[in-house]
DOZAFI-557795 format. One record per residue (C-alpha): residue number from 1; residue in one letter; x, y, z. Coordinates in nm, 2 decimals. Layout:
BEGIN
- k:r:X:Y:Z
- NUM:a:X:Y:Z .
...
// end
This chain:
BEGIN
- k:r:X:Y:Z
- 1:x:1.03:-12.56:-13.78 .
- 2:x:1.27:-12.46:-14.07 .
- 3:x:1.61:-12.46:-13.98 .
- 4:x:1.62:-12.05:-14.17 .
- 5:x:1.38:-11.99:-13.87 .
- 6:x:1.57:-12.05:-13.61 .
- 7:x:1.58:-11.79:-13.35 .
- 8:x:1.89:-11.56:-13.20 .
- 9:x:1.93:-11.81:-12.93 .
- 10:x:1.98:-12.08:-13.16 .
- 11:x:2.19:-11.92:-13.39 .
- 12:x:2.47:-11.83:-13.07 .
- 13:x:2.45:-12.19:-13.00 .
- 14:x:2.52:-12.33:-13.30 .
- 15:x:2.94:-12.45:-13.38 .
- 16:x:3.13:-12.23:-13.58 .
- 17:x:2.91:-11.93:-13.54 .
- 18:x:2.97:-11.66:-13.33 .
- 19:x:2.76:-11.34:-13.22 .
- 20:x:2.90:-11.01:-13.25 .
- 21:x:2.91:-10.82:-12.92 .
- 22:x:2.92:-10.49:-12.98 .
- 23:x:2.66:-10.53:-13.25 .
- 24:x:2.42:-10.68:-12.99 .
- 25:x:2.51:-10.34:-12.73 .
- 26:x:2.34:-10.02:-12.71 .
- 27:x:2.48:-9.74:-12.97 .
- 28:x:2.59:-9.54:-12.72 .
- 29:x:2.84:-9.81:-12.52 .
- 30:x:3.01:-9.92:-12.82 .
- 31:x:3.32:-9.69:-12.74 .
- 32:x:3.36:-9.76:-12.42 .
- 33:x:3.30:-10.18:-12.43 .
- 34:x:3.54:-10.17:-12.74 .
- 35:x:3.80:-10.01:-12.52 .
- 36:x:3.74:-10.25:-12.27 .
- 37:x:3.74:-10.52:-12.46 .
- 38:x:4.12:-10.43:-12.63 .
- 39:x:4.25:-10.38:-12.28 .
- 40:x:4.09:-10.73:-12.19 .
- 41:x:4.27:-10.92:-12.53 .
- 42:x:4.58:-10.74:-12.44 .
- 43:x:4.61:-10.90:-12.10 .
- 44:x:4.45:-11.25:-12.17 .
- 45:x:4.62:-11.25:-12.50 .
- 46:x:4.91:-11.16:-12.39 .
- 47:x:5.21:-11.47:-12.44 .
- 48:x:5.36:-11.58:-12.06 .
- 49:x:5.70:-11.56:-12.23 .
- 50:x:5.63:-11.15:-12.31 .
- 51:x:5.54:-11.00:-11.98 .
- 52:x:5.36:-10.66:-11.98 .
- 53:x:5.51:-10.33:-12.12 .
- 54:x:5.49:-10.16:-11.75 .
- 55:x:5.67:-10.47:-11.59 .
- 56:x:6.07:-10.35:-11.65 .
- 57:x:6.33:-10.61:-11.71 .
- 58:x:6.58:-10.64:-11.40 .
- 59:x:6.85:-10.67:-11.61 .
- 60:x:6.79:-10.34:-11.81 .
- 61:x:6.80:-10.14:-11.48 .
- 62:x:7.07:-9.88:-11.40 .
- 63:x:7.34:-9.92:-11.16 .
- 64:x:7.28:-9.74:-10.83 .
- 65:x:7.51:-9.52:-10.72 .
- 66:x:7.66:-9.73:-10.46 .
- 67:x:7.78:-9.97:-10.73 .
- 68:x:7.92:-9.81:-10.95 .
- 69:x:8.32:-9.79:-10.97 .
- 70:x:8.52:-9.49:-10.81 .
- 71:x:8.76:-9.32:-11.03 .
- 72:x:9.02:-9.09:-10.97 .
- 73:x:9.11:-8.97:-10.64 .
- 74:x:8.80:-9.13:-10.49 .
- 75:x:8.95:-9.47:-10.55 .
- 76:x:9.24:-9.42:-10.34 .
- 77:x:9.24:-9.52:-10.00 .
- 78:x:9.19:-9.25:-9.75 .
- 79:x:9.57:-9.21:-9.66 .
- 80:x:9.65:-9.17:-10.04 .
- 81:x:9.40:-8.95:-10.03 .
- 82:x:9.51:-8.72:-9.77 .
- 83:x:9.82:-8.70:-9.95 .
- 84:x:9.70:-8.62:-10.25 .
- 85:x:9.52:-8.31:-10.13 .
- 86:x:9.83:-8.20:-9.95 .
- 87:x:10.03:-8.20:-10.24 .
- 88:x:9.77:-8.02:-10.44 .
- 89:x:9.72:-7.77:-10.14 .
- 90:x:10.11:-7.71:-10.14 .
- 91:x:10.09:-7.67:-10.54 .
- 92:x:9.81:-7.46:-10.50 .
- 93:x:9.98:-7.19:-10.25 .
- 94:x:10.30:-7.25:-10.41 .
- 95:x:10.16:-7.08:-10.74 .
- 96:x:10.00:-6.83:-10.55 .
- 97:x:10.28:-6.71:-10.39 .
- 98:x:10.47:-6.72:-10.72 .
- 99:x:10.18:-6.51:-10.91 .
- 100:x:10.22:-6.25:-10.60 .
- 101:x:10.56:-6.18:-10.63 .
- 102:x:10.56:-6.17:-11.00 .
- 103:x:10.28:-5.89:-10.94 .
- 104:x:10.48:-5.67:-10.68 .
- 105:x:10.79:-5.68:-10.88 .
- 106:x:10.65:-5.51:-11.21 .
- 107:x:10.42:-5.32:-11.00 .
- 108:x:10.51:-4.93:-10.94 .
- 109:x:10.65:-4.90:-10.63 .
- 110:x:10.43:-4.93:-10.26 .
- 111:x:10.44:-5.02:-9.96 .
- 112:x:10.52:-5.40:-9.97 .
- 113:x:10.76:-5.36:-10.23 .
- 114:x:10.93:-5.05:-10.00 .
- 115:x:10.98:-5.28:-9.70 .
- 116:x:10.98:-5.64:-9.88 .
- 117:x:11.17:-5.53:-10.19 .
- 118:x:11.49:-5.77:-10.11 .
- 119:x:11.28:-6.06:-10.05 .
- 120:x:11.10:-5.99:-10.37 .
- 121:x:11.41:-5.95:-10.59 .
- 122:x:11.55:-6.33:-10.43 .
- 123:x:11.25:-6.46:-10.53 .
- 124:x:11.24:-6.30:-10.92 .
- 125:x:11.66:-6.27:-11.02 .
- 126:x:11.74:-6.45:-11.20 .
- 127:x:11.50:-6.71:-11.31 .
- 128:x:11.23:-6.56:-11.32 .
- 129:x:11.32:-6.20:-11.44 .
- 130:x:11.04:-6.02:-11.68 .
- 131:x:11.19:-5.80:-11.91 .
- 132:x:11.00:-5.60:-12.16 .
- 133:x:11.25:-5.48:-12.39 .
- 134:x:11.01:-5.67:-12.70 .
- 135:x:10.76:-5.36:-12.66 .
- 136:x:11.00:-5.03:-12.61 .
- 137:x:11.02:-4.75:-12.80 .
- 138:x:11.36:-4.90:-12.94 .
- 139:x:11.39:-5.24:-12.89 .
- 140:x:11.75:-5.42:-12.94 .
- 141:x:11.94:-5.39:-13.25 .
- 142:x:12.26:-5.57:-13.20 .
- 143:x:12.38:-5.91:-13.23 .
- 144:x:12.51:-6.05:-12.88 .
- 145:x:12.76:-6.33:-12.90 .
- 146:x:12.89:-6.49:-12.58 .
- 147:x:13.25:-6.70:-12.65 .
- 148:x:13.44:-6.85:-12.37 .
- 149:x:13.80:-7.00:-12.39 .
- 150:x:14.00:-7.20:-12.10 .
- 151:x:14.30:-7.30:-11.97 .
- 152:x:14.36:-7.71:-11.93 .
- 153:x:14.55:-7.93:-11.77 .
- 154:x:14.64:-8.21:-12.05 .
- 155:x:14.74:-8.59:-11.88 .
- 156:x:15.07:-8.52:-11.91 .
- 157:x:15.06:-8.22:-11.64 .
- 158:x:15.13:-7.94:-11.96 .
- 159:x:14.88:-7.66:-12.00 .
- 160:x:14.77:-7.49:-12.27 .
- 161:x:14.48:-7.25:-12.36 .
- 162:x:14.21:-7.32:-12.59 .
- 163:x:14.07:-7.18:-12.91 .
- 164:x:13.74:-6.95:-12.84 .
- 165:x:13.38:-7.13:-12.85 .
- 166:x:13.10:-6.94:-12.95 .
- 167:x:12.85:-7.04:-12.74 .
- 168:x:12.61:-6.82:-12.90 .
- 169:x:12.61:-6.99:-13.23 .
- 170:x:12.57:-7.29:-13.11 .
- 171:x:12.23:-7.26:-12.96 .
- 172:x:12.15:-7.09:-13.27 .
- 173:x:12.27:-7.37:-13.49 .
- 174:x:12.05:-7.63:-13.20 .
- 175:x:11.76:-7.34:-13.26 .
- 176:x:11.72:-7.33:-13.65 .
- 177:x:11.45:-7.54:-13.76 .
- 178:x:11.35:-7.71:-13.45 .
- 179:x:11.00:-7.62:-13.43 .
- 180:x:11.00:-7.65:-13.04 .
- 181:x:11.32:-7.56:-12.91 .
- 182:x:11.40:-7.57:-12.51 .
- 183:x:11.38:-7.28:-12.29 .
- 184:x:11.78:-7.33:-12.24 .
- 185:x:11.86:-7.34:-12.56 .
- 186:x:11.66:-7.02:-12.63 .
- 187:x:11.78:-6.83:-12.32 .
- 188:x:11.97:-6.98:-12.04 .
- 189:x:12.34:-6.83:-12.13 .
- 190:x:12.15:-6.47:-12.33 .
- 191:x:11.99:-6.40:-11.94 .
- 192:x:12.32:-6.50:-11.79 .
- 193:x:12.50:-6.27:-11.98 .
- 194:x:12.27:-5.97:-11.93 .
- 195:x:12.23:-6.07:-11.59 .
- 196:x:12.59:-6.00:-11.59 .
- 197:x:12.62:-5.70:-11.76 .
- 198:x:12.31:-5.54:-11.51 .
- 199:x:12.51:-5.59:-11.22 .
- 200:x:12.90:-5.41:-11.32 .
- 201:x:13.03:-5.14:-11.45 .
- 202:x:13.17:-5.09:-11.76 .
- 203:x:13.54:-5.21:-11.57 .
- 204:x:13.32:-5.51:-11.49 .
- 205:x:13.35:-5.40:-11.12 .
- 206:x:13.02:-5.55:-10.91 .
- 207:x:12.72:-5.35:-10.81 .
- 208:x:12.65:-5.51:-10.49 .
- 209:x:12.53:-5.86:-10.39 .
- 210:x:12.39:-5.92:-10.72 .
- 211:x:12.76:-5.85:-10.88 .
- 212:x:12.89:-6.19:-10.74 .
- 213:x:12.59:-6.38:-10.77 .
- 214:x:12.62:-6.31:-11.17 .
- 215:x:12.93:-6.40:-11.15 .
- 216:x:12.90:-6.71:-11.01 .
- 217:x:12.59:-6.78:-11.21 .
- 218:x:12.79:-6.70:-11.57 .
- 219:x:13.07:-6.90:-11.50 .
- 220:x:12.85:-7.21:-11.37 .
- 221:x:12.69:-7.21:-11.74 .
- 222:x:13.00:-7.15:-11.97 .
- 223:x:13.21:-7.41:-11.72 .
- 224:x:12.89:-7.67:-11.81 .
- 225:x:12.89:-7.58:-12.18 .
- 226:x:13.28:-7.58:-12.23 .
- 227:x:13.32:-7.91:-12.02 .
- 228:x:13.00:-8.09:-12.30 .
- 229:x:13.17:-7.91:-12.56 .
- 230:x:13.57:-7.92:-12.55 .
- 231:x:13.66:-8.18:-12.20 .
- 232:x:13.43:-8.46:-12.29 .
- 233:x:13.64:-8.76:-12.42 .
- 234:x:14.02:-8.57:-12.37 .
- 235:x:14.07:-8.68:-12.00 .
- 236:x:14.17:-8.22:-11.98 .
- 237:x:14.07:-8.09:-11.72 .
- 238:x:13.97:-7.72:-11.66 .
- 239:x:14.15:-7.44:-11.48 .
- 240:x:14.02:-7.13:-11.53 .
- 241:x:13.76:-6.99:-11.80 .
- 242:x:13.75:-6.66:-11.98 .
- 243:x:13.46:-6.49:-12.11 .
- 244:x:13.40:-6.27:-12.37 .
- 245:x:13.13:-6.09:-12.57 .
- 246:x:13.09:-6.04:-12.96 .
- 247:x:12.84:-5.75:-13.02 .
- 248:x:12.74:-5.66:-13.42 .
- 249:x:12.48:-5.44:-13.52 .
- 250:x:12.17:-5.56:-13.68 .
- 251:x:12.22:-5.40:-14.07 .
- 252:x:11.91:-5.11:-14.13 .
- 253:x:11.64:-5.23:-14.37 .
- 254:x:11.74:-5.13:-14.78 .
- 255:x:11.48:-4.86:-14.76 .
- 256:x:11.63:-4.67:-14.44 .
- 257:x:11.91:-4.39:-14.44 .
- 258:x:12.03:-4.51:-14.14 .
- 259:x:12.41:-4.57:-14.14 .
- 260:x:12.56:-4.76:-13.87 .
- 261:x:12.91:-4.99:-13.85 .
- 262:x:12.94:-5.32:-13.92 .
- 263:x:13.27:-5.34:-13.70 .
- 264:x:13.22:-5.60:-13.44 .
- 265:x:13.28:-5.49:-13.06 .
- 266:x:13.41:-5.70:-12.81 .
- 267:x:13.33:-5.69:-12.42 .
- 268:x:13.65:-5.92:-12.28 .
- 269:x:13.61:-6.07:-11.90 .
- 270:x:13.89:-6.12:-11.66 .
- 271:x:14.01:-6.50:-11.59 .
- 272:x:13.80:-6.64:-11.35 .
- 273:x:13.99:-6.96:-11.17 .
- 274:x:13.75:-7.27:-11.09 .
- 275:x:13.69:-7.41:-10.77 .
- 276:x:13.81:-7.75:-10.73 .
- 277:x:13.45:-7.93:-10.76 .
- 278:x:13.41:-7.75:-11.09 .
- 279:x:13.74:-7.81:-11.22 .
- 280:x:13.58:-8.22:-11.13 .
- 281:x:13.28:-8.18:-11.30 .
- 282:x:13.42:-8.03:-11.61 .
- 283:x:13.68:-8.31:-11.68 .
- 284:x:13.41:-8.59:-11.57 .
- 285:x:13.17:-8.43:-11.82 .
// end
């Protein structure tokens, strides 16, 4: 027999010759075997060294929750803990409290502030005063200087009195062009000085309580500024302090008829002796 008439079988058997499978299937099972057949090379084919796709590495696996790190308060122990949501407690009630007694005292008057008015106002005065003189009718329009002067005791035992210091314009000088100037600087000895003037006459006689509390509180800040500005470095020491007030009017705009003087008017305080721990601190400062 010729070796062109070799059958099928012959042909399969033959080296180097291979029979096509899905040629030798049905028409209608070519799909599906050819399907089969690429999910058969993918896993017999596939390298030992290059497991499946479904198979996840170990090391490409989140953390679980258990191992990851605590941060924050959870990483303290539990005593640090507990302390650390007292203190925010405290902080928490603290502000509270604050915020309420901020709200009675520029509330219109009721019943708490009828029966709980003093302990409301020894809260507020005088740090934490509101004053809303920026949006009345007619806000300030005068120039308020506060000047003090003392009497020392030099070294030698001699006393003399000093020159005045204008406290004022010294904040103002620290306050021009500093972008973020202090809360003192911008208001410590101006709420001192109204506090002041609030609380006595025009004989600077005291309205109550709050009369001597001013009092005390003024000379506290003028006896702390006078002792940085005049003691520091002389070995004086400080007696007594005198306070007084410079008040200009602000000039009217060019475009106003408004004529008012330009005379300054001053507001002069008794002598107010020191107590012997200020009269210490001064001189050490």
């Amino acid at each position: 027999m010729d070796a062109y008439d070799e059958g099928p079988d012959a042909r399969r058997d033959r080296p180097g010759d291979c029979a096509d499978p899905v040629s030798a299937l049905p028409e209608g099972a070519v799909t599906d075997v050819t399907e089969e057949q690429e999910e058969q090379r993918g896993t017999v084919g596939a390298s030992p060294a290059e497991p499946a796709a479904s198979s996840a590495s170990p090391s490409l696996e989140s953390p679980s929750p258990a191992s990851a790190p605590r941060t924050g308060i959870a990483a303290l122990s539990l005593r640090y803990q507990a302390a650390a949501a007292l203190a925010l407690a405290v902080v928490a009630v603290a502000a509270c409290v604050h915020l309420g007694m901020v709200f009675l005292h520029v509330a219109p008057p009721n019943t708490l502030t009828k029966k709980h008015g003093k302990a409301i106002d020894d809260w507020i005065y005088p740090e934490f005063e509101q004053n809303w003189k920026l949006f009345a009718p007619n806000p300030l329009q005068q120039d308020i200087d506060v000047q003090v002067r003392a009497e020392v005791r030099t070294r030698s035992g001699a006393e003399r009195t000093t020159g005045w210091y204008d406290l004022s314009a010294l904040d103002g000088d620290a306050i021009h062009g500093n972008l973020l100037p202090s809360h003192t600087q911008q208001n410590e000895l101006r709420r001192a000085w109204d506090f002041y003037v609030a609380s006595h006459d025009g004989d600077n006689r005291p309205a109550g309580l709050r009369g001597a509390l001013s009092e005390d509180y003024l000379r506290r800040v003028v006896v702390v500024r006078l002792g940085r500005e005049h003691a520091a470095g002389r070995g004086e020491t400080l007696e007594s302090v005198q306070v007084r007030s410079r008040t200009t009017n602000v000039p009217p705009p060019k475009w106003s008829d408004e004529q008012v003087s330009g005379t300054p008017v001053y507001r002069r305080l008794p002598w107010w002796s020191l107590p012997d721990g200020e009269r210490t601190g001064a001189s050490a400062r």
